[in-house]
N, CA and C atoms as an extended XYZ file, in Angstrom:
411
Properties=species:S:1:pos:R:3:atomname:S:1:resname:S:1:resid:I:1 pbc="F F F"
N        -8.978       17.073        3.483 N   UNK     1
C        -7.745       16.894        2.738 CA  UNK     1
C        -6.926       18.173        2.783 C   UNK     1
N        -5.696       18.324        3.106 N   UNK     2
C        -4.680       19.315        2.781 CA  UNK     2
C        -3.718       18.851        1.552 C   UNK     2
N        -3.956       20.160        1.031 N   UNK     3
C        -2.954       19.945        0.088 CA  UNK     3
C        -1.805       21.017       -0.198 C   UNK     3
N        -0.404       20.352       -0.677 N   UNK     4
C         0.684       20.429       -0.326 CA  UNK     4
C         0.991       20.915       -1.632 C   UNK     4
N         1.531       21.932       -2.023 N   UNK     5
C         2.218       22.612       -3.011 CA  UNK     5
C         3.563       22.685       -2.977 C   UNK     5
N         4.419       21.904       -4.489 N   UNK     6
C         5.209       21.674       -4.614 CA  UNK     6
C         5.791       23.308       -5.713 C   UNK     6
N         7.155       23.112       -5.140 N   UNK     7
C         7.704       24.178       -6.025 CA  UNK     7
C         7.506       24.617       -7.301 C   UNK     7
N         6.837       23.616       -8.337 N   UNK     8
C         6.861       24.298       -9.516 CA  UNK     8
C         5.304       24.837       -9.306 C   UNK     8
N         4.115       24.300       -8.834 N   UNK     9
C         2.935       24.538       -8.152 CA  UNK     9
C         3.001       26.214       -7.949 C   UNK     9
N         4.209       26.705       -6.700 N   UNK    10
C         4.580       27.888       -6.535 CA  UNK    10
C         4.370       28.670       -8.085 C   UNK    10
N         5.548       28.426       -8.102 N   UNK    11
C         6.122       28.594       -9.668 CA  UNK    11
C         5.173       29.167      -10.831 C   UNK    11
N         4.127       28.402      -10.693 N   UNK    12
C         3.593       28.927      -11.847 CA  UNK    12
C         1.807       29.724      -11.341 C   UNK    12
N         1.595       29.780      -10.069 N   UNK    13
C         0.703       30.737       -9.223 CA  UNK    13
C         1.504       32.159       -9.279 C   UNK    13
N         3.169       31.964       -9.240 N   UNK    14
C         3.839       33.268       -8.960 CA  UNK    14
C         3.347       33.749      -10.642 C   UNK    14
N         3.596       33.070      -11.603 N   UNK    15
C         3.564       33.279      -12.791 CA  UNK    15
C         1.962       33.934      -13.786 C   UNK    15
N         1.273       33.672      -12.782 N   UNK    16
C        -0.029       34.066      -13.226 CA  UNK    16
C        -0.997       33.455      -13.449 C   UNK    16
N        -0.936       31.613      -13.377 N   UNK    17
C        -1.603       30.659      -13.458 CA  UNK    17
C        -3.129       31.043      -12.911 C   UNK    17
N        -4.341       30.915      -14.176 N   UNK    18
C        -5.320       31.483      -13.257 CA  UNK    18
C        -5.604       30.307      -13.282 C   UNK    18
N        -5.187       28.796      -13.612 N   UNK    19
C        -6.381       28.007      -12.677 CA  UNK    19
C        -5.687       27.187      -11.882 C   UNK    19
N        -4.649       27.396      -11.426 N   UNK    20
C        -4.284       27.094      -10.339 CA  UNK    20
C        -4.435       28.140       -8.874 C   UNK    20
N        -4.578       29.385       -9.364 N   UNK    21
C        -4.699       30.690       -8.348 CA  UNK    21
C        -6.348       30.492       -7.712 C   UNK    21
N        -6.772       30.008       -9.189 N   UNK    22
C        -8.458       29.721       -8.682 CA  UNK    22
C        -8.553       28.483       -7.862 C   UNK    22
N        -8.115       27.660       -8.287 N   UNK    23
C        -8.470       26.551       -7.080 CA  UNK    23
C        -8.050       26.409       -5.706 C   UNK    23
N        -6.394       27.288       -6.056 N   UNK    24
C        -6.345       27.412       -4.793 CA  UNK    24
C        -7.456       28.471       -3.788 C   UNK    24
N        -7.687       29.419       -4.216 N   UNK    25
C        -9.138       30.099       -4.153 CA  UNK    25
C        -9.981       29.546       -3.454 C   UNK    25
N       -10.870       28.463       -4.136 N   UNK    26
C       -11.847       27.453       -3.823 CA  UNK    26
C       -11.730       26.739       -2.879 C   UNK    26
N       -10.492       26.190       -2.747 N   UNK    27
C        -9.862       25.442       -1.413 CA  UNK    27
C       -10.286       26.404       -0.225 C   UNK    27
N        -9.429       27.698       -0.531 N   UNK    28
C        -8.954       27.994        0.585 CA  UNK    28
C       -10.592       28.819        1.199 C   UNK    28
N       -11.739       29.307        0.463 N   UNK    29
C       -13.030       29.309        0.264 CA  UNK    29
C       -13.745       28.378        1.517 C   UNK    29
N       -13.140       26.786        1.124 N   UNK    30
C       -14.079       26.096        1.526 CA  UNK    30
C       -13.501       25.637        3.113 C   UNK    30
N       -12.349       25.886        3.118 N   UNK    31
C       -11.404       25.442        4.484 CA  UNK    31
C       -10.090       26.036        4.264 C   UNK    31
N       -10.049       27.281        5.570 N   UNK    32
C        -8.863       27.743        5.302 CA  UNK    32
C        -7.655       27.360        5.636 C   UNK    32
N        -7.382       26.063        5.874 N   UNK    33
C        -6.211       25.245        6.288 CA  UNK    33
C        -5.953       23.851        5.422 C   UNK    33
N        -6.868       24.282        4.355 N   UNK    34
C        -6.359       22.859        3.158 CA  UNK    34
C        -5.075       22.954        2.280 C   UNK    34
N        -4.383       24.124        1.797 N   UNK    35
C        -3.650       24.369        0.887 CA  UNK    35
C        -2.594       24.844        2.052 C   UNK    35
N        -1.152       23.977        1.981 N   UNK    36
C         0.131       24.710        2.702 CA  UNK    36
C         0.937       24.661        1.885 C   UNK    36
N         2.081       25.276        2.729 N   UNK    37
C         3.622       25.514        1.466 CA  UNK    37
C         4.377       24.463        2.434 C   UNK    37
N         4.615       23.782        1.806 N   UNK    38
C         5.843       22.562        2.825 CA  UNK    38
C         7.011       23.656        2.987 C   UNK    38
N         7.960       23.109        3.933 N   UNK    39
C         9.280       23.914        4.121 CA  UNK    39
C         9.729       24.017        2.917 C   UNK    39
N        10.419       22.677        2.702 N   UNK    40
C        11.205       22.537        1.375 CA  UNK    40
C        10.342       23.676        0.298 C   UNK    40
N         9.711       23.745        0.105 N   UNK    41
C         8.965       24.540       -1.490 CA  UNK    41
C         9.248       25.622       -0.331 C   UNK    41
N         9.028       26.146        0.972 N   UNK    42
C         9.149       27.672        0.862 CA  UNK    42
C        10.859       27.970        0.799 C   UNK    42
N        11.594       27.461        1.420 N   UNK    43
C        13.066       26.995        0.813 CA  UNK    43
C        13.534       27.810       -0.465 C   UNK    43
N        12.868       26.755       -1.205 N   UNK    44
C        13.333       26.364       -2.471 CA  UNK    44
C        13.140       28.213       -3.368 C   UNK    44
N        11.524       27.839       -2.949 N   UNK    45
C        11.146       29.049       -3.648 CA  UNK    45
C        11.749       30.485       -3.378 C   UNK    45
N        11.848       30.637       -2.082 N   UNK    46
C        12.480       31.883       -1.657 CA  UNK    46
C        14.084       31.958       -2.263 C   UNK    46
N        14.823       31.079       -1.980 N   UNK    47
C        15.631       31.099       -2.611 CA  UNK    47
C        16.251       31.343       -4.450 C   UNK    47
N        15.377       30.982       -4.827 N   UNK    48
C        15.262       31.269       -6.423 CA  UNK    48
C        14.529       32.738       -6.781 C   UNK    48
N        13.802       33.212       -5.914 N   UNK    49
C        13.551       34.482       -6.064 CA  UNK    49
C        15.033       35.630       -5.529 C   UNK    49
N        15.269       35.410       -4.718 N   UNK    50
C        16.695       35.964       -4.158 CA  UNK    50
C        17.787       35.980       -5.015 C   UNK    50
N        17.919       35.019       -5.619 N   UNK    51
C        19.353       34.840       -6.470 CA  UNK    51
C        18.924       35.464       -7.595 C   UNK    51
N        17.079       35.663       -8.138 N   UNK    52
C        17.053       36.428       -9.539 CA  UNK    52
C        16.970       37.519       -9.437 C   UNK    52
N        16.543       38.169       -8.170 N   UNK    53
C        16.051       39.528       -7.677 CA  UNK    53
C        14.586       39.442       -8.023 C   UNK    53
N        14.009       39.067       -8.002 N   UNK    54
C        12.539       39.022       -8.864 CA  UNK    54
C        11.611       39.756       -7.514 C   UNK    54
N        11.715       40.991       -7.576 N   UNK    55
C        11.383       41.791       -6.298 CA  UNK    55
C         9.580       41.422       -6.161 C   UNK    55
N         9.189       41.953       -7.676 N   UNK    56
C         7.943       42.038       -7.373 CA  UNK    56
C         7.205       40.058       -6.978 C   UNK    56
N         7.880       39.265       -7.523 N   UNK    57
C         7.260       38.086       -7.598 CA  UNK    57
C         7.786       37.638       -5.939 C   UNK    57
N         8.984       38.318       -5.386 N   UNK    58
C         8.920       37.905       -3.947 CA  UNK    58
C         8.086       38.712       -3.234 C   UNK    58
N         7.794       39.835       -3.468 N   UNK    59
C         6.141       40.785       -2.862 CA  UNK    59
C         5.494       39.639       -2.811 C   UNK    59
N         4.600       39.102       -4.078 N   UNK    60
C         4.131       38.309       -4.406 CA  UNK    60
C         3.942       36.865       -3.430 C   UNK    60
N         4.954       36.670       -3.278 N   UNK    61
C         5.103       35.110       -2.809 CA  UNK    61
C         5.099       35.436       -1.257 C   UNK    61
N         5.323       36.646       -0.539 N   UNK    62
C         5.543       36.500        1.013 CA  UNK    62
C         3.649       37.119        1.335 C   UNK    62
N         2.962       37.444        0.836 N   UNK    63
C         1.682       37.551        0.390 CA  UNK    63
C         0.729       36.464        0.179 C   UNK    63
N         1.595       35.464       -0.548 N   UNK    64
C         1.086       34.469       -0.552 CA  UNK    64
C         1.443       33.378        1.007 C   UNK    64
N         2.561       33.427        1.271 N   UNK    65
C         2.559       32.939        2.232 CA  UNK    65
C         2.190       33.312        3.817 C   UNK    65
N         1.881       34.733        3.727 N   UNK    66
C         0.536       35.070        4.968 CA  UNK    66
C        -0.858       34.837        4.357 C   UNK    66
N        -1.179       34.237        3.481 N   UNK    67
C        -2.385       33.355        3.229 CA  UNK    67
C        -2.678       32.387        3.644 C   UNK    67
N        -1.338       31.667        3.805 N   UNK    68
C        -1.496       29.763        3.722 CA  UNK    68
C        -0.408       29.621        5.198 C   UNK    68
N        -0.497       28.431        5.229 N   UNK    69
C         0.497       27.980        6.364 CA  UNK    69
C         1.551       27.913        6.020 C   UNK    69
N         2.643       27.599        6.659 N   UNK    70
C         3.876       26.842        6.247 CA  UNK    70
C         3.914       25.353        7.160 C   UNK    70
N         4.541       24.725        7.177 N   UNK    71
C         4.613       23.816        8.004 CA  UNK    71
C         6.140       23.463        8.101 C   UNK    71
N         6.716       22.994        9.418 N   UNK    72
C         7.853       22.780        9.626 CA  UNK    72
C         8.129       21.022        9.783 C   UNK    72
N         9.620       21.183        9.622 N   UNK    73
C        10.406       19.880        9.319 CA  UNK    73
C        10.682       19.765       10.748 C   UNK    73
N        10.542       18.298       10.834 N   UNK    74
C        10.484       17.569       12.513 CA  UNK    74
C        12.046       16.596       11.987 C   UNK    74
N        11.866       16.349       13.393 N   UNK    75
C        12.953       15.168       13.064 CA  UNK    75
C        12.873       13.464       12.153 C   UNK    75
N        11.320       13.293       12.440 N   UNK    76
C        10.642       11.980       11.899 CA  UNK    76
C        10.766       12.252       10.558 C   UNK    76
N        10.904       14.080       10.119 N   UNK    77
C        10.681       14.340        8.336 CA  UNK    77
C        12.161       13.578        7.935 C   UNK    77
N        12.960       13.886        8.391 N   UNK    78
C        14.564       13.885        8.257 CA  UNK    78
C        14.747       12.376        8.170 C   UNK    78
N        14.299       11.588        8.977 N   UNK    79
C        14.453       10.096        9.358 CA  UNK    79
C        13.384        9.645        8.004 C   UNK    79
N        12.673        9.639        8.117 N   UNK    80
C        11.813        8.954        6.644 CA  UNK    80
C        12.217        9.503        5.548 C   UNK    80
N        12.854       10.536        5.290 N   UNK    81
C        13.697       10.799        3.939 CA  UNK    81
C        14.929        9.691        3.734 C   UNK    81
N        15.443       10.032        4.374 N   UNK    82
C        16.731        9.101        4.707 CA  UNK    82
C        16.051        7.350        4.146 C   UNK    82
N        15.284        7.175        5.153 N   UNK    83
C        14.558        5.583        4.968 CA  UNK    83
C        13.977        5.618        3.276 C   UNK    83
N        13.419        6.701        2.751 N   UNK    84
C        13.047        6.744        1.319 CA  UNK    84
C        14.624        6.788        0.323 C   UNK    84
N        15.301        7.103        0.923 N   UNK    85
C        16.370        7.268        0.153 CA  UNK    85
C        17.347        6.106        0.310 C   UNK    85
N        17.447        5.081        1.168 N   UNK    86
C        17.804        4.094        1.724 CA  UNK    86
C        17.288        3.252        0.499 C   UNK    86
N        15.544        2.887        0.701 N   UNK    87
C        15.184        2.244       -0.148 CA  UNK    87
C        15.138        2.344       -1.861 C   UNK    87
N        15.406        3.656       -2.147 N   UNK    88
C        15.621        4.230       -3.832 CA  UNK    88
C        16.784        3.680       -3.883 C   UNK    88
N        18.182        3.788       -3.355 N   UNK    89
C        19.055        3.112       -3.521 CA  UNK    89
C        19.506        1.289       -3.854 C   UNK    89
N        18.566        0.796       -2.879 N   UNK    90
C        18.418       -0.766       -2.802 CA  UNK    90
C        17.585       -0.699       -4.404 C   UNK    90
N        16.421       -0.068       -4.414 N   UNK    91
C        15.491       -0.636       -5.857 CA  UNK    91
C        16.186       -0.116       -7.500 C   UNK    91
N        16.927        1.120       -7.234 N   UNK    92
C        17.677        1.358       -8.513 CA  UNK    92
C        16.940        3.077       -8.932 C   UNK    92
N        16.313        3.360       -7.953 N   UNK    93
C        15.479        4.284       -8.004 CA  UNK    93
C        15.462        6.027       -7.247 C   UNK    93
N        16.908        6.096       -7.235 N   UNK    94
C        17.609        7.669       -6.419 CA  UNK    94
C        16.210        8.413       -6.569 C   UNK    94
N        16.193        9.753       -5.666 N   UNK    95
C        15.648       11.115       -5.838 CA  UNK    95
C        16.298       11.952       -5.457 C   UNK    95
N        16.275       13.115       -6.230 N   UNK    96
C        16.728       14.693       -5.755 CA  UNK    96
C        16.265       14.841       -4.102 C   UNK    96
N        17.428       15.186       -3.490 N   UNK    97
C        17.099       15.362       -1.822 CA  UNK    97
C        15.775       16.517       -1.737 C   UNK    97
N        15.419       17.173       -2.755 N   UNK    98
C        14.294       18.365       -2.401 CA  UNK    98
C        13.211       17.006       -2.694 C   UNK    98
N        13.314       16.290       -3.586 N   UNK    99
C        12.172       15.652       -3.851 CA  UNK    99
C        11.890       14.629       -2.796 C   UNK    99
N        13.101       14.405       -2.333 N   UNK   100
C        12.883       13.490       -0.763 CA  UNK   100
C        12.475       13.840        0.361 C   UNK   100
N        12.759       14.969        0.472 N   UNK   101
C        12.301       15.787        1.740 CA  UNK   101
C        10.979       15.824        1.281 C   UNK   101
N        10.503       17.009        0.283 N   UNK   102
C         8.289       16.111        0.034 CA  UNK   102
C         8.025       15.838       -0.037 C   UNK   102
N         8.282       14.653       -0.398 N   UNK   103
C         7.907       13.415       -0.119 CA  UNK   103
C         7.413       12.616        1.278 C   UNK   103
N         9.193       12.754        1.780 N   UNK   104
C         8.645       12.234        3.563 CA  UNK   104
C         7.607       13.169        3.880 C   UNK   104
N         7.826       14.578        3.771 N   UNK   105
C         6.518       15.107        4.626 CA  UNK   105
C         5.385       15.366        4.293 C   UNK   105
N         5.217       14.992        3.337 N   UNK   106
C         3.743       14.258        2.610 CA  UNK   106
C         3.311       13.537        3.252 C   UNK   106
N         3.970       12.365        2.945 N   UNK   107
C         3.769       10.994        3.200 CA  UNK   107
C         3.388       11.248        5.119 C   UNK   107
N         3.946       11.759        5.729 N   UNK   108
C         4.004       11.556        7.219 CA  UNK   108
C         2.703       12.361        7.748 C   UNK   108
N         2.246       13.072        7.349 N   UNK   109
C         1.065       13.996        7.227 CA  UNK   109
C        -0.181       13.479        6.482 C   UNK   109
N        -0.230       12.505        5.805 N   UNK   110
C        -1.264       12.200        4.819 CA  UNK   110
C        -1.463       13.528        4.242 C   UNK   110
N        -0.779       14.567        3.503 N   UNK   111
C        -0.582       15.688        2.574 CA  UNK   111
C        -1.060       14.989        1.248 C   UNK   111
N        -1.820       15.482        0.218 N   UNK   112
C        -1.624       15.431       -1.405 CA  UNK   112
C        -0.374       16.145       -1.720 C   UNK   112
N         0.819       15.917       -2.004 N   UNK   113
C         1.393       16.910       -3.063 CA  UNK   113
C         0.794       17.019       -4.559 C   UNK   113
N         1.160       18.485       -4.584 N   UNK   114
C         0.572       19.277       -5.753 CA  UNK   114
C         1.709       19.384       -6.429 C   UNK   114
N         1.623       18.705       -7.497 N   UNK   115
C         3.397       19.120       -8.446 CA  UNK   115
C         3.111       18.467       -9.991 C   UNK   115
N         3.779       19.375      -10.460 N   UNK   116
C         3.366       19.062      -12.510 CA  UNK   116
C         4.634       18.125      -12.454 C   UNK   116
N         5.703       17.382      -11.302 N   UNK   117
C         6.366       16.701      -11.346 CA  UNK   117
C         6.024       15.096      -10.889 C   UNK   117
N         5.076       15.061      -11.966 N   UNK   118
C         4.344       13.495      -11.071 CA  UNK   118
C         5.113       11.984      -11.002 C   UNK   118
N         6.166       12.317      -12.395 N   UNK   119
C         6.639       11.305      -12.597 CA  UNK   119
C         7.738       10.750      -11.506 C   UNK   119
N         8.071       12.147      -10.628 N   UNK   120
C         9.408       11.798       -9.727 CA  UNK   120
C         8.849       11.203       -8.690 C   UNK   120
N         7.674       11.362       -8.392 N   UNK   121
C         7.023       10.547       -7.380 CA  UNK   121
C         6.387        9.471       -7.565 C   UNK   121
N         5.744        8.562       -8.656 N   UNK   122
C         5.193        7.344       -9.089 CA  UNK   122
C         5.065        6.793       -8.914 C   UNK   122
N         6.351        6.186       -8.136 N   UNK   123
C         6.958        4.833       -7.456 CA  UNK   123
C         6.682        4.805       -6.167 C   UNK   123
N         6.680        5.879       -5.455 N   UNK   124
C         5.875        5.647       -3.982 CA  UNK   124
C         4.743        5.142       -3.818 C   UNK   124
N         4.515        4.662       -3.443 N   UNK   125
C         3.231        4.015       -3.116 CA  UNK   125
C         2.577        4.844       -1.768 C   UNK   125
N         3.040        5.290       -1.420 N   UNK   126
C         2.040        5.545        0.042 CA  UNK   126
C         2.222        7.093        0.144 C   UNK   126
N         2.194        8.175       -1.326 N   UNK   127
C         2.046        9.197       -1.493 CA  UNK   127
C         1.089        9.929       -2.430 C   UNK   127
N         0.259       10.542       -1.901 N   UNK   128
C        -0.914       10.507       -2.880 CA  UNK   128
C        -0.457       12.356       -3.586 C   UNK   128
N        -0.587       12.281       -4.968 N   UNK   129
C        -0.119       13.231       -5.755 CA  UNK   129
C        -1.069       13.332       -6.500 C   UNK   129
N        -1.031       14.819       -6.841 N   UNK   130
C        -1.796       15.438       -7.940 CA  UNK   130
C        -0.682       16.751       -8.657 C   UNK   130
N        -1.313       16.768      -10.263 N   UNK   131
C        -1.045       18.279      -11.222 CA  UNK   131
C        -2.181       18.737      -11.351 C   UNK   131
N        -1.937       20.204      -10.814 N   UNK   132
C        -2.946       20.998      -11.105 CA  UNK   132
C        -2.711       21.527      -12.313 C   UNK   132
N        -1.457       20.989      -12.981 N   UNK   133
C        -1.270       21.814      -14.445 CA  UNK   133
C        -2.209       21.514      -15.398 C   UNK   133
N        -2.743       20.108      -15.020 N   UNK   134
C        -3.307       19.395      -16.530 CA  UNK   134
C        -4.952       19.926      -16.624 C   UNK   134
N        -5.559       19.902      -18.000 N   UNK   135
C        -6.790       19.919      -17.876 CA  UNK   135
C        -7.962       19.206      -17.314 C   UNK   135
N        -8.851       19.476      -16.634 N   UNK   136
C        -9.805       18.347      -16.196 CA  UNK   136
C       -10.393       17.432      -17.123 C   UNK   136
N       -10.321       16.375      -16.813 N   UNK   137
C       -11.206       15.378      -17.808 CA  UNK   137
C       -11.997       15.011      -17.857 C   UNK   137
């Protein structure tokens, strides 16, 4: 299984999250190619560090990303967003274009996304999601 870290995922590893820092840990422990940064989240993230100046948390994050992979956007990512966004429209059901883009490349990869945003994804059916925010049960 690879799993796919969504921006707030970032977000709160930049922030100090130790049990998300730990699992990613464990993952990356047991196979060092399970945990990537999709484009979109390295995007996203880099960008929000830039506009705050947040020097040390972009140290931080380009550190983190010679840890892990990145993975790049194909043309099939672009075309199945579109087709996800096609169909949100017909059902009554829009998404934020960041949330469309991780979606398709989830979905096209058999990726888990990792995001404390579970609810924006729900409705997919053929995207398998997890929060690492919540406690184990």
């Amino acid at each position: 299984m690879i799993y796919a870290l969504d921006t707030n995922i970032v977000s709160y590893c930049l922030n100090g999250d130790k049990t998300i820092k730990n699992k990613i840990f464990t993952l990356l422990s047991a196979n060092s190619n399970s945990v990537i940064i999709p484009p979109f989240t390295f995007f996203e993230s880099l960008r929000g560090l830039l506009a705050i100046n947040a020097s040390r948390k972009l140290n931080d994050f380009v550190i983190m990303c010679e840890q892990l992979d990145q993975g790049q956007m194909e043309q099939n990512d672009w075309i199945r967003a579109a087709e996800l966004y096609a169909e949100g429209r017909q059902t009554g059901r829009t998404m934020e274009d960041g949330d469309l883009l991780q979606a398709a490349w989830c979905m096209r990869r058999a990726h888990i996304l990792v995001t404390h945003n579970t609810k924006h994804f729900s409705h997919l059916r053929n995207l398998s999601v997890e929060d690492w925010t919540l406690p184990l049960a």
